[in-house]
C-alpha positions in Angstrom: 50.1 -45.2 -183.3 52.5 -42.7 -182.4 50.8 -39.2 -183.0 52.0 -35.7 -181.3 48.8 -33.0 -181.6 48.5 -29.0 -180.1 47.0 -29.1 -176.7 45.1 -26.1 -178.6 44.5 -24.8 -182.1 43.5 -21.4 -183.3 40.5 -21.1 -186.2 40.1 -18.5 -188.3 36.7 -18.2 -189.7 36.7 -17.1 -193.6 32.9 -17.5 -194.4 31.9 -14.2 -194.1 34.7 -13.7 -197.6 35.5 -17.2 -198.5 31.9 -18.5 -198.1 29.9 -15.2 -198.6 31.8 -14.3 -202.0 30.8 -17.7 -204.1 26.6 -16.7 -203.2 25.1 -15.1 -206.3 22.4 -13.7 -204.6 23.8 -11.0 -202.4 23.4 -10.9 -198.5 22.0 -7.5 -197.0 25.1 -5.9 -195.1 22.8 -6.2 -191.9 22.5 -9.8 -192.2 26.4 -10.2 -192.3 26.8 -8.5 -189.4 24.6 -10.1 -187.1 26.5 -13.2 -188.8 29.8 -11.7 -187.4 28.8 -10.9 -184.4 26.5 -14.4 -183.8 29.9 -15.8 -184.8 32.1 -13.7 -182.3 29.6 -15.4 -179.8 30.2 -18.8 -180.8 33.9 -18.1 -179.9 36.0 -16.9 -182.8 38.2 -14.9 -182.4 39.9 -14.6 -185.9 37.4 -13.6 -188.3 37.8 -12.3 -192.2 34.7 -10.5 -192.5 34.9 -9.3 -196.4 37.9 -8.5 -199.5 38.5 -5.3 -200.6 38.2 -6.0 -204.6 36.9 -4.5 -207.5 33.1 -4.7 -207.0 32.2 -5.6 -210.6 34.2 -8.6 -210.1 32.6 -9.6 -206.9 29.5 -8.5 -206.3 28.9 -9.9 -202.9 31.5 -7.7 -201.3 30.7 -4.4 -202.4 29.7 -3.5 -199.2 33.2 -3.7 -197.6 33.5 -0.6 -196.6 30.0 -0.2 -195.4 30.5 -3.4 -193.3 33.6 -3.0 -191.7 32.4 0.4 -190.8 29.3 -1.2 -189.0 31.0 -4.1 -187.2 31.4 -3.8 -182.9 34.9 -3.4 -181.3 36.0 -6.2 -179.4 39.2 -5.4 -177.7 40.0 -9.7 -177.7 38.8 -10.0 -181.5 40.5 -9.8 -184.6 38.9 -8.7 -188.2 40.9 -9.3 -191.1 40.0 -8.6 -195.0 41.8 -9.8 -197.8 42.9 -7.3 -200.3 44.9 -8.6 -204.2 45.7 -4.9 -204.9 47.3 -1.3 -203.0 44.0 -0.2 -203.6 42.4 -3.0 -201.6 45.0 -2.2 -199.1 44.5 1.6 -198.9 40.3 1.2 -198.4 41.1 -1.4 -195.1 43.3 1.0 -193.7 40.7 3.7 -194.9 37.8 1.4 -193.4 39.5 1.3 -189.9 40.9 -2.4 -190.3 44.5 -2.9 -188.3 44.8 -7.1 -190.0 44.5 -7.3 -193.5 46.0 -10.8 -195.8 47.9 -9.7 -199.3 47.5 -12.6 -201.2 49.3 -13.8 -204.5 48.8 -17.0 -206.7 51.9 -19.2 -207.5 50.0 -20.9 -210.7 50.6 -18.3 -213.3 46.7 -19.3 -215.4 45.3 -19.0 -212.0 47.1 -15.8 -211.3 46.1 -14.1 -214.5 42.2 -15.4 -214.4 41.9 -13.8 -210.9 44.2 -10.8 -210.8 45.0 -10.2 -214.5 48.5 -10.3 -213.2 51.4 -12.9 -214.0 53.1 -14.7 -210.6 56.2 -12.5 -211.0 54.2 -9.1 -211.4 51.9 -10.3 -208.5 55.0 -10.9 -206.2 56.4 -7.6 -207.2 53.5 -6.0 -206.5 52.6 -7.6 -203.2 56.3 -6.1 -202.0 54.3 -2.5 -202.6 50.8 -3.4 -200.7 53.0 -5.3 -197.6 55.4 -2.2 -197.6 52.1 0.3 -197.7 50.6 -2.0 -194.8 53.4 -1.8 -193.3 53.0 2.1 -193.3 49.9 1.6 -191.9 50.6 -0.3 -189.4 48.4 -3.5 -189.9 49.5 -6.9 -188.9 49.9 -8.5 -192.1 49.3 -12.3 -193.1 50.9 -12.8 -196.8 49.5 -15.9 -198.3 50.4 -18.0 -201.3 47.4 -19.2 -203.1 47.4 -23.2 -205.3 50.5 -24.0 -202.7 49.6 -27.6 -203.4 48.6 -27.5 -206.7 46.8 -25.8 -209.7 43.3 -27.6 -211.5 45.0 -25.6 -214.5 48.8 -26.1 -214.3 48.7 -29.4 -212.2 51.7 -29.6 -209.8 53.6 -26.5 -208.9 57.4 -26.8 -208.5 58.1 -26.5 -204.3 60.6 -24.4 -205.3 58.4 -21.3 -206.1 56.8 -21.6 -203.4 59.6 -21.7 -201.3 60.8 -18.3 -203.8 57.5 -16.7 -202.5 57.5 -17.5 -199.1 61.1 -16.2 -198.8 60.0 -13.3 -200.7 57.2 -12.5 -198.4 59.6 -12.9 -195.4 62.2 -10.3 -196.1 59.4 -8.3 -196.3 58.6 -8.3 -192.5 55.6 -10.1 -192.5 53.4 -11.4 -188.9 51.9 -14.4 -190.4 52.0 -16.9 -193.5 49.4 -18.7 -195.2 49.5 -21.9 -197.3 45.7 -22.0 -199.4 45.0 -25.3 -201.5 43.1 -23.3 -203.4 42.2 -25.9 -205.9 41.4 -29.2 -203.5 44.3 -31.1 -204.3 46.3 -31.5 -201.3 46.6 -35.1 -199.9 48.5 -35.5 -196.5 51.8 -36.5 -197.4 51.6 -33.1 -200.4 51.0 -31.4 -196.7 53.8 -32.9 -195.0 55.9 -32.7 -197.8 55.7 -29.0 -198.2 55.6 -28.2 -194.4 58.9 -30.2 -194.0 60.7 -28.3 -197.1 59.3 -24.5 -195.7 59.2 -25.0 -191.8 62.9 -24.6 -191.2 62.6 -21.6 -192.8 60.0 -19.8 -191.6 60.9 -20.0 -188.2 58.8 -18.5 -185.1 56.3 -16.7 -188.2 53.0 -18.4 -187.7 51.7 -20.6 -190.5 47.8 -20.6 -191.2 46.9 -23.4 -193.9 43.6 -23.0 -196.0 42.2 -26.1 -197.0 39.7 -26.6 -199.4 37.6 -29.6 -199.8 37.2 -30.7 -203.6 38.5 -34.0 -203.1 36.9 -34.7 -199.7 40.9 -34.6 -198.0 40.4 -31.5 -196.1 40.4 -33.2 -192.7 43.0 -35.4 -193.3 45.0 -32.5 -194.4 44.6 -30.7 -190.9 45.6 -33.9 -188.9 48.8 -33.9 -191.3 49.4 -30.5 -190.8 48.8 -30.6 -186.7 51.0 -33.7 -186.6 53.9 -31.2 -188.1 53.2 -28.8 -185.9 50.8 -26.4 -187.1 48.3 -25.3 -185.3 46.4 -22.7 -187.4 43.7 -23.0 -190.3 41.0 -21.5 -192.3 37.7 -22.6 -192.0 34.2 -21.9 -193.6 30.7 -22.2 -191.8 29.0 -25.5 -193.2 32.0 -25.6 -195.5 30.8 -22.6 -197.6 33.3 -21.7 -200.5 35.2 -21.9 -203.2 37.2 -19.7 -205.8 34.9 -18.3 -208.8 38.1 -18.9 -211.0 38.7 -22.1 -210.1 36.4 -24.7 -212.5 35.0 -27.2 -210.0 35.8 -25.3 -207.1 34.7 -26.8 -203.5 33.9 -24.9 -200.2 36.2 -24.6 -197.6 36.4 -27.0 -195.2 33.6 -26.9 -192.5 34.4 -24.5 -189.4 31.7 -27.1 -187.6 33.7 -30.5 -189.2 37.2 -29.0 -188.4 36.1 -28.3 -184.8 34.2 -31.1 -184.0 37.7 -33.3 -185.1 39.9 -31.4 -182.6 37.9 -31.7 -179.4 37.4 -35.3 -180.0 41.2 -35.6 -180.7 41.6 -34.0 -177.3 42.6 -30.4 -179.2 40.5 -27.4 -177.6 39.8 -24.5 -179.6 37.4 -22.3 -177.0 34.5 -22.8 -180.0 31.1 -23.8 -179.3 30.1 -25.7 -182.4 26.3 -26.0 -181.3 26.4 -21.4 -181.8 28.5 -22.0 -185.0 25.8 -24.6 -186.4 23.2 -22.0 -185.6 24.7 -19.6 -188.1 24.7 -22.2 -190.7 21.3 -22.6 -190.1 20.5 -19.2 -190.7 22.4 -18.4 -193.6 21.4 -21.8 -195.7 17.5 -20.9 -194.7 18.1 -17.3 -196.0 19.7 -18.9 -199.1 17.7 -21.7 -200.0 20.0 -24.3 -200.1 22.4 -26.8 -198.4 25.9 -26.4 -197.7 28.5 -29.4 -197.4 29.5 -29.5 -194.0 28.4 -33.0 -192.0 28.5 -31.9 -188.1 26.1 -28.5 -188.6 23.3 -30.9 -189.9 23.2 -33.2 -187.4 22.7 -30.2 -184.8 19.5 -28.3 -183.9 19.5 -24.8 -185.4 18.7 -23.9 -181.7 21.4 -26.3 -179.8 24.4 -24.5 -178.1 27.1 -27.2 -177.0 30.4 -27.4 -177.3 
């Protein structure tokens, strides 16, 4: 079988948002940052550490500002937050953060039930937050959320997406990102949709967000490498999921995802056995066990690569 990968692919590790915000029972600010750090250790060096959003609607990151405040400088790492309003936008610049994702929906339910915002008045208002960022100067990652499908709306027409991402890219943005926020992407969905927006695009990288309600995750990132992307969200132990999306899944696991690419001969500079450890940690400190595979067939104590 004929099948082109990267010779490397870049990771960017969303538990500390994605994973943290679906817990109930909040995680000291302390803890999350020896998390991040622990995490910076195991070799990431793209890391969204928290969203700036209303704290009544998640809980778990109401420490945002306190957080980003407390996390060490690393000159060769990058901390991102995502932010769904200017507001959001103006506390990560406030907060010291130079990489921040603006993020809209392209299912109009979905859009409503998590911003209280129709598609078209979220797009609008994304133009504002990217042009404020802009201001800033913060390397921005604009991101279209339910790219490959919403569990309310069922299919969404390529065509809006391709609106938004064109949309997004007059805008100036560094970087955009594809989120199956609902689970239903399939490989040749992927492919599909990578072939129609490549072209496009261009140079701009592309992250893709997998989520892994149907148990296709992985075979969503070997479609996606095989097009010729090369970076992707990931969760520790597959933490995750949307709270408005019914039946939401975690995020595929940072440890799974990994663990496929070096055996495929793809090297990411992350050392799964330090990753594993954090998993560990954070199902012991919350009582329960998260979906990921490779994590729990590794010593909380083993470091290999």
């Amino acid at each position: 079988m004929d099948m082109t990968l990267p010779e490397h692919a870049t990771i960017i590790e969303v538990g500390p948002r994605d994973g943290f915000q679906f817990e109930t029972q909040i995680i000291p600010t302390e803890i999350k940052v020896e998390i991040v750090e622990a995490l910076v250790g195991a070799g990431l060096r793209h890391i969204q550490v928290t969203s700036f959003v209303h704290p009544r609607k998640v809980p778990q990151m109401a420490d945002a500002d306190e957080l980003v405040g407390r996390l060490p400088s690393h000159d060769d790492v990058e901390f991102n937050a995502l932010a769904l309003n200017s507001t959001g936008v103006r506390r990560a610049q406030a907060a010291g953060l130079r990489h921040i994702e603006i993020s809209v929906s392209a299912s109009d339910t979905h859009s409503r039930n998590n911003t209280g915002m129709s598609v078209k008045e979220a797009v609008s208002q994304a133009a504002e937050m990217i042009q404020l960022a802009r201001s800033g100067h913060m390397h921005i990652r604009a991101s279209v959320q339910c790219a490959f499908g919403c569990a309310y709306e069922g299919d969404i027409p390529p065509e809006r997406i391709c609106d938004i991402v064109r949309r997004f890219l007059a805008h100036g943005v560094d970087a955009l990102g594809l989120s199956d926020t609902t689970g239903m992407a399939n490989p040749v969905s992927v492919t599909r949709l990578l072939e129609l927006l490549l072209p496009d695009i261009g140079s701009i990288p592309v992250i893709l967000h997998f989520h892994d309600t149907r148990g296709l995750g992985l075979t969503n990132v070997l479609a996606a490498m095989q097009c010729g992307v090369t970076c992707f969200d990931t969760a520790l132990a597959g933490m995750g999921g949307c709270p408005f999306v019914p039946g939401a899944a975690g995020n595929i696991a940072t440890e799974d995802t990994v663990h496929l690419m070096h055996a495929m001969g793809v090297a990411t500079g992350i050392d799964i056995g330090r990753v594993a450890a954090c998993s560990h940690r954070i199902e012991k400190l919350l009582n329960k066990t998260f979906p990921g595979k490779i994590h729990r067939i590794l010593p909380a104590n083993i470091i290999t690569t």
